[in-house]
N, C-alpha and C positions, 0 to 999 in steps of 0.2 A: 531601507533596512530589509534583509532579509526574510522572506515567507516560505512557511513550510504546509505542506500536505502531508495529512496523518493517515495511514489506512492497518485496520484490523480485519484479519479476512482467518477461517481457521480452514486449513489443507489438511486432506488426510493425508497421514504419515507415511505413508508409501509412496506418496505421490513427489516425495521433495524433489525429487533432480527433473521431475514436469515441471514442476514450481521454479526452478532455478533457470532452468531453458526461459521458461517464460518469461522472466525478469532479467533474462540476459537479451532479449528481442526489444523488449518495451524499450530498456535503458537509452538507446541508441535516438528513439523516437523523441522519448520527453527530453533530453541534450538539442536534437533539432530546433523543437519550440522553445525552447532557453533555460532548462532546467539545468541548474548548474551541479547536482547531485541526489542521488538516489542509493540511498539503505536500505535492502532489506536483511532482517533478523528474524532467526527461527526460536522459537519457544523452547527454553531448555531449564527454565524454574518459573512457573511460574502458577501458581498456588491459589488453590480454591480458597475464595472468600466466601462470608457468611451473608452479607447483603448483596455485592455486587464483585466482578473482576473478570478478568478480560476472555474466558475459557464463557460464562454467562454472556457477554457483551454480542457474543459471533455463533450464540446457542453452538460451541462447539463439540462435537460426537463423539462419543469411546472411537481411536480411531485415529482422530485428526488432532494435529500439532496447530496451535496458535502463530501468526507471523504477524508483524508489526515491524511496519513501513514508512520511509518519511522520505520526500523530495523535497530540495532545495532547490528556491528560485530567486533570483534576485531584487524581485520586488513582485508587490500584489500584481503589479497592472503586468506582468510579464506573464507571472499564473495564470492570469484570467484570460492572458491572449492565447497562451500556450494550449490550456485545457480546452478552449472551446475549438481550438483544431483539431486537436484529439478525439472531438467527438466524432468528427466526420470524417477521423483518418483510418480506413481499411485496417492498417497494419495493427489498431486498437482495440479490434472486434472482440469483444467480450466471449463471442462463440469460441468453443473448445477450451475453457480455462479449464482448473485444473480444483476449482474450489468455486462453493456455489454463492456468487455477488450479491445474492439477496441478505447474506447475511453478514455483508462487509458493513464495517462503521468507516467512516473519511471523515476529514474536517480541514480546513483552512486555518493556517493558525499565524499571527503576527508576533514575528519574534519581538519578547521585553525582557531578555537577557541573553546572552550571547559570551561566557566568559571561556 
């Protein structure tokens, strides 16, 4: 079945068409290692909560837009081959992004519905 990677990263707002380049370079790379799709969405409602929500999640800035991201792969064992080239692939260099990584959340997640 199907596995997804989730990622919350917040871009400042000026920065979107950086942000869009840059998810237009990656795409091509995670397709190589077998990603059979990638989303990403820019923030355009979404609402300060009282305990917890997603602008808190990524300590986002007066400033910076929330984006929330998800690849499709077609199984765990394809992600876990994929990502770990990724790690050592040049064209993946975390230098010059466009939003700071230390305050990205990611996760791994096992689809249990799919309709």
């Amino acid at each position: 079945m199907t596995y997804v990677d989730g990622f919350v990263v917040a871009v400042p707002s000026d920065k979107k068409e950086a942000y869009i380049e840059q998810a237009r370079k990656a795409l091509p790379v995670f397709k190589e290692y077998g990603a059979l799709r990638m989303v990403e969405t820019w923030g355009d409602d979404v609402p300060e909560g009282k305990l917890t929500d997603f602008r808190m999640a990524v300590k986002a800035e007066p400033g910076e837009t929330v984006v929330f991201s998800w690849i499709e792969w077609p199984d765990k064992a394809t992600r876990d081959a994929g990502m770990q080239k990724m790690m050592t692939d040049d064209r993946m260099s975390m230098e010059g992004m466009v939003f700071d990584g230390k305050r990205m959340i990611f996760g791994g997640f096992a689809v249990i519905l799919d309709a």
